[in-house]
N, C-alpha and C positions, 0 to 999 in steps of 0.2 A: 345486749349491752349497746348505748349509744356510741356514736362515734367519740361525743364529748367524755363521756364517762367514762371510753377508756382509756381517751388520753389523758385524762387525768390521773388515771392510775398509776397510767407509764411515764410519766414525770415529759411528756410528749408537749411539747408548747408553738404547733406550725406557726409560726408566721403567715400572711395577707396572701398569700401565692399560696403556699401550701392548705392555706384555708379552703381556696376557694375550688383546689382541686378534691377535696375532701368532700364537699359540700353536693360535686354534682352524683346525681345514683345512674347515667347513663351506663348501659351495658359496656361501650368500648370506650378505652380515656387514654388521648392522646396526650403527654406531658413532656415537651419539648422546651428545655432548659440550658445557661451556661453553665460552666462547670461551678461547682458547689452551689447552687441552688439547693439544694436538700432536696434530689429527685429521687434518689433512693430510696432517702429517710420516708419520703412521703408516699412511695410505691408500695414497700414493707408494711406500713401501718395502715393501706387503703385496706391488703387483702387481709391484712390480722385478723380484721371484724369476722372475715367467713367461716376464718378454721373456731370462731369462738362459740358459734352458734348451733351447729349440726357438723353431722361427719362429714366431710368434701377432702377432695383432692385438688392441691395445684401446684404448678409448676414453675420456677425461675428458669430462665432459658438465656442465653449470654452466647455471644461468638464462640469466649472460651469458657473455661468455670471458675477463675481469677475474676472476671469481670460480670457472672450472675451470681458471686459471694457475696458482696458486701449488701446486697438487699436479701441474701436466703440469711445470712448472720444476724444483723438486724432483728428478722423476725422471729428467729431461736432466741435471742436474748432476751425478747422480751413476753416470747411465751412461756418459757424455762423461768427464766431469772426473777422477771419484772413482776410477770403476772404467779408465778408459780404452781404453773400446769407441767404436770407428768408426763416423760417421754416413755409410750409402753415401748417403743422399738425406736433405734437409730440403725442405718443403714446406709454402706458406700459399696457403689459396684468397683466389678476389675478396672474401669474406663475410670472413676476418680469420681462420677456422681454420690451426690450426699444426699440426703431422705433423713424425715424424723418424724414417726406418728405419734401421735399424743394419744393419750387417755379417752378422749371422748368419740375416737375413729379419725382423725381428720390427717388430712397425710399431708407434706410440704416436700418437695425435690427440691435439688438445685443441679441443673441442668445444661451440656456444653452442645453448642452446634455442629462444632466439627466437621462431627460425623452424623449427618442429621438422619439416616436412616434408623436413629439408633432413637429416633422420638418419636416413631410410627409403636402404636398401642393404645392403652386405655385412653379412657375420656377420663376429662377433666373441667373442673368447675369453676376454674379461675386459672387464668396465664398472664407471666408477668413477661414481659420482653426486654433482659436488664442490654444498659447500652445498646438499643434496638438497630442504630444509623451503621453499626459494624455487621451488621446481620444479612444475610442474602434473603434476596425475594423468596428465590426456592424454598430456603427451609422454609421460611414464615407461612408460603400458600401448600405445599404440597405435605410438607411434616407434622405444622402444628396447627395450622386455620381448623382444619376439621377436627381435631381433638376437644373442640369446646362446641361441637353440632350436638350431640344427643342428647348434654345435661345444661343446653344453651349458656352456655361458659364466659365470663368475663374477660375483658382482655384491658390487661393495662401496659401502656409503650411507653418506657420512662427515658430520653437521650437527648445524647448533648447533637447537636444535627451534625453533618458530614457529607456537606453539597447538596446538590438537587439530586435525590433518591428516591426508591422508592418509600421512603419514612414520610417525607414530605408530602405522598398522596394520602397516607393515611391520616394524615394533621389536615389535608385539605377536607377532606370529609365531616370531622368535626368543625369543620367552619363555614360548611354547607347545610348548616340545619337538618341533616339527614337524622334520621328517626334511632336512635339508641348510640346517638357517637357523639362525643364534646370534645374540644382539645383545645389545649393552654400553652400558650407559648411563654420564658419568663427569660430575664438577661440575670447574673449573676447578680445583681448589684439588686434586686428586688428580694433578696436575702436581706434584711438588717443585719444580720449577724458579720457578713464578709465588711472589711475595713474598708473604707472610702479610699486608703491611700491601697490599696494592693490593686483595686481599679484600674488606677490613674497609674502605678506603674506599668501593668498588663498592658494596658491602651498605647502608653510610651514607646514598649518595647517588641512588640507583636506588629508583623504587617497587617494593612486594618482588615483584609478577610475575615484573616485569624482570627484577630481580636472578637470580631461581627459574630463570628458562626462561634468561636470557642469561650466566648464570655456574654457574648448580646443573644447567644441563644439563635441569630440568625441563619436562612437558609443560604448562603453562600455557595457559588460555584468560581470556575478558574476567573471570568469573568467580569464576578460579581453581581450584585445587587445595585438598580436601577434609581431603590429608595432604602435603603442603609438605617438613613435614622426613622423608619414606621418601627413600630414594637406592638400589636395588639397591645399588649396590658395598659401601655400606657395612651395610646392612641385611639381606642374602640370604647367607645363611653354614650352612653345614650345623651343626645343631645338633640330637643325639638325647639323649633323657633319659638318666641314668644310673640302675641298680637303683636298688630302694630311691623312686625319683621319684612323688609324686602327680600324674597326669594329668587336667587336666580339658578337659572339650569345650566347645564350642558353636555352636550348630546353629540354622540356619536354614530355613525349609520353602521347598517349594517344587516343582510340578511342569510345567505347560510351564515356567515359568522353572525352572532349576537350585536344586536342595537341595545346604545348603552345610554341613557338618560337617570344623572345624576340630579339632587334640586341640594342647594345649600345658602349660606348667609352668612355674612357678618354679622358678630353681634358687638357690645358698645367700645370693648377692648380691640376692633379688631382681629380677631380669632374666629377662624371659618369651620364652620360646622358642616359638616355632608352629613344630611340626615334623611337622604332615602335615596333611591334606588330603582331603575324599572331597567329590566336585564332580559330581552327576546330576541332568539334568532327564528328567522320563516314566516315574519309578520310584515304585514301591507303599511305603508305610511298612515294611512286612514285607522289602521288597527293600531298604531303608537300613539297618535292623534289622541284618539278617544279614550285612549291609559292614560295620556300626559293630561287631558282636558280633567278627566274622572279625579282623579290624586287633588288639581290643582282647586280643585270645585270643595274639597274637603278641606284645605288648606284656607280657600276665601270664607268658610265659613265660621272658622276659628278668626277669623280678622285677619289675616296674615297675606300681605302683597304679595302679586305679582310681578319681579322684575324680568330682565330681557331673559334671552334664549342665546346661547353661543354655541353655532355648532360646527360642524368639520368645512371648511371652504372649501374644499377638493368635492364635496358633494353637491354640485347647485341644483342639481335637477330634484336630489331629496329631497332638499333645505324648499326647495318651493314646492315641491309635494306636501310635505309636513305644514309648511304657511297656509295650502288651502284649506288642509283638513282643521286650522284654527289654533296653529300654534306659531303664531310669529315669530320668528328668531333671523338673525346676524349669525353673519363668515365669523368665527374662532378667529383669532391671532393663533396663526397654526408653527410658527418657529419652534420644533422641538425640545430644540435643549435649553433654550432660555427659559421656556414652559415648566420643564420639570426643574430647575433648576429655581423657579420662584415656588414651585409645591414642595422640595425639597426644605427648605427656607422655612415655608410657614409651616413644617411639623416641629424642625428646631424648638428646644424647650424655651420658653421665655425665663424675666430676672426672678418670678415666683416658682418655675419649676418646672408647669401645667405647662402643654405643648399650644404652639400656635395652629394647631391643624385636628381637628378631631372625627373621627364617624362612627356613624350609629351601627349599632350590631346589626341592626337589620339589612347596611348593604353589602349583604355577605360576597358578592362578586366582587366589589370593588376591593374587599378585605386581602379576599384570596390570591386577585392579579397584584399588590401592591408586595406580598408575600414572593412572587414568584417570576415577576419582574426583574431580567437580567439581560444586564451589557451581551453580546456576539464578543466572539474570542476574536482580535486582530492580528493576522499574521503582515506584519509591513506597519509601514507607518499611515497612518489615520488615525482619525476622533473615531474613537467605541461610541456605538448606535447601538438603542437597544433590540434586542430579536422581537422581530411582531406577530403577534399570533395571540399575546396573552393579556394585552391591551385596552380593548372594548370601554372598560370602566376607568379606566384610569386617562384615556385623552378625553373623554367624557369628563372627566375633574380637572384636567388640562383644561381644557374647554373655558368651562365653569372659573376656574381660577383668576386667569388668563382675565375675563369680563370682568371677574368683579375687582380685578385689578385698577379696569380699566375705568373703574365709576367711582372708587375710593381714594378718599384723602389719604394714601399708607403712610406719608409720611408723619402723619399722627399719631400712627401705632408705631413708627420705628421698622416698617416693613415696605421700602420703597426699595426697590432691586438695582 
C-alpha cells in the first residue's frame, strides 16, 4: 500500500513539513521540530507502512514510556481502529512496557530507557526514538544502534532539540549528504494548523532561547545561537544565478582546518543567494586556485560574471598566494560583529514573507556551521564573541557579504545597515 493510499484511509492529511518527511525513503530520518509540529503524528505513520506489508518488529524507545506513548498510541489506533487489522496478542511486561502483534506477524513495542539494559535483545526492523534530545548517548550507541545491524533496521529520531547534544550530530549527518541519512528541521509555526496568535504569545512570553529551541525547533545552548533567525526550511532553497549575474566570492584560508570559498549574488530585489560552496582542509593555494578557476570557467560559460574576491586580511601571504595561482581578490572588511550582524539582517523575512538571505542545498558546510554557530558563555562583563573552530564557511559568507555590501546600492532594497 502507498504511502498516499494509506493516508487516505486514515483520514491522515500531513501538511508541507510532514509531506516532505514522508516523501524521503532514506534508511535513517532525522525530524527535528517545535513543539506541536505533528512529530509524532508523522513518526507513527512513517513506520505504519512496515508493519502493513510483511511481518517485522519495531520499537518506540522514550526516556520514559509516558513520552514513547503518544507515537506507540497513534499507531494502535490506527492499525486497530482506522484500518481494522486484528490484534492476535497484546502484551505488557512487569517494567510497564506495552506490545501488540497483529494478525499478519508484525509486532510494535513501546519502550522506556530507564533502564536500558533492559533493551539489549532481538533485532529489529524499524526504531523509533520518541523525544530523542531527553535520551542518553549510551542507551542510543550501546543498547539500540546494534539492534537494527542484522535486519539492516530503520531508524527514525522525532524531538523537539535540547542544547547542543549528541541529537544534533545525528541531524548533522543528514545535512552532510552522507549515504542513507536525511534530516528536517521545522519551527512550530510550519504546522498550519497551530494559531498565528499562540506564536506571538509564546515569542512574548518565553526567553528567546526558549522560544528558539522550544518553538523555532532550534539548536540552542546557555549561550546561544550565533544566527537565531537561519531555519533550513525556510532558508535552504535552490537558487542559481541567472545570465547576465555578477558573482562574487568569499574566501576564507585555511589548512589543517578547512579553506572555505563561498560564490553568491544579488539578484534584482536585492536578496543574496549563496549558491555554492568549495570546502578543503590539507590543500595547497594552487590546489584552491585551480577548484575556484575550474567552478568559475562553468559559471562563464553559462554567461554569468565574474565579480571581486573578499578574503580574510589577516592572511596576506595567502591572499597573494591565491592571486598568483589566478584568482585576484581584496582584504575582507574583517569587523566581526558588524559583519554578522548585516548577515543577520539579510536572512530577516522581507514585507512578502521569502527571507532576504538564501542557500543552495548543495553548501552543505555552510548549512551545518550556520546550525551550530554559538556565542562563548561570559563569565564578567564583556560583549559575547562567538567560539571559533566552526566557522570556515560562514566568515567565508562574512566575507562575501561584507563585499557585495560594499558595491550595492542597499539602500534601494531597504538593506543599508
Amino acid at each position: 500500500m502507498t504511502g498516499s493510499v494509506l493516508f487516505e484511509r486514515l483520514g491522515y492529511e500531513p501538511h508541507q513539513g510532514q509531506l516532505r518527511f514522508h516523501a524521503s525513503d532514506a534508511r535513517f530520518k532525522v525530524l527535528i521540530a517545535g513543539a506541536r509540529f505533528g512529530k509524532s503524528l508523522a513518526a507513527s505513520h512513517d513506520v505504519l507502512r512496515d508493519m502493513l506489508g510483511r511481518e517485522t518488529r519495531g520499537w518506540f524507545v522514550g526516556p520514559t514510556l509516558a513520552l514513547a506513548r503518544p507515537e506507540y498510541d497513534y499507531l494502535v489506533l490506527d492499525a486497530r481502529r482506522r484500518l481494522g487489522l486484528a490484534a492476535a496478542r497484546e502484551f505488557r511486561s512487569a517494567q510497564g512496557h506495552r506490545g501488540l502483534t497483529l494478525v499478519n506477524g508484525a509486532e510494535v513495542h513501546c519502550l522506556s530507557a530507564l533502564q536500558p539494559q533492559g533493551l539489549l535483545g532481538r533485532e529489529i526492523d524499524w526504531l523509533v526514538l520518541c523525544e530523542a534530545a531527553h535520551l542518553s548517548r549510551d542507551a542510543y550507541e550501546r543498547f539500540l544502534r546494534g539492534r537494527l545491524v542484522s535486519r539492516q533496521g530503520r531508524l527514525v529520531v522525532a524531538t523537539t532539540p535540547r542544547g547542543h547534544n549528541w541529537i544534533e550530530e545525528l541531524y548533522q549527518r543528514g545535512l552532510k549528504a552522507r549515504p542513507a541519512w536525511n534530516s528536517f528541521r521545522y519551527a512550530t509555526w510550519d504546522n498550519p494548523r497551530v494559531l498565528p496568535a499562540e506564536i506571538e504569545e509564546a515569542r512574548r512570553t518565553l526567553p528567546g532561547p526558549v522560544f528558539d529551541e522550544q518553538f523555532g525547533g532550534a539548536f540552542t545552548g546557555a549561550s546561544g545561537r550565533v544566527y537565531p533567525e537561519f531555519e533550513p526550511a525556510r532558508h535552504v532553497l535552490a537558487c542559481d544565478p541567472p545570465a547576465g549575474a555578477v558573482c562574487l566570492r568569499g574566501i576564507d584560508f585555511g589548512f589543517t582546518r578547512p579553506f572555505a570559498c563561498v560564490w553568491l549574488y544579488a539578484d534584482h530585489d536585492g536578496r543574496i543567494c549563496v549558491f555554492d560552496e568549495y570546502y578543503r582542509a590539507g590543500g595547497t593555494a594552487l590546489d584552491h586556485a585551480r577548484e575556484i578557476l575550474r567552478r568559475d570557467e562553468a559559471l562563464a560559460a553559462r554567461d554569468i560574471l565574474r565579480g571581486t574576491s573578499s578574503a580574510d586580511p589577516a592572511a596576506r601571504a595567502e591572499r597573494e598566494a591565491l592571486a598568483q595561482g589566478g584568482v585576484p581578490n581584496q582584504p575582507a572588511e574583517n569587523a566581526l560583529l558588524p559583519g554578522i550582524s548585516r548577515v543577520r539582517q539579510a536572512l530577516l523575512p522581507r514585507a512578502d514573507g521569502r527571507p532576504g538571505l538564501t542557500v543552495h542545498p548543495r553548501c552543505v558546510n555552510l548549512i551545518r556551521e550556520f546550525e551550530g554557530y554559538v556565542y562563548e558563555e561570559i563569565r564578567g562583563a564583556g560583549e559575547p564573541l562567538p567560539v571559533k573552530g566552526n566557522d570556515h564557511a560562514l566568515d567565508a559568507l562574512r566575507y562575501g557579504v561584507m563585499g557585495l555590501c560594499s558595491r550595492a546600492d542597499w539602500r534601494k532594497f531597504g538593506l543599508l545597515w
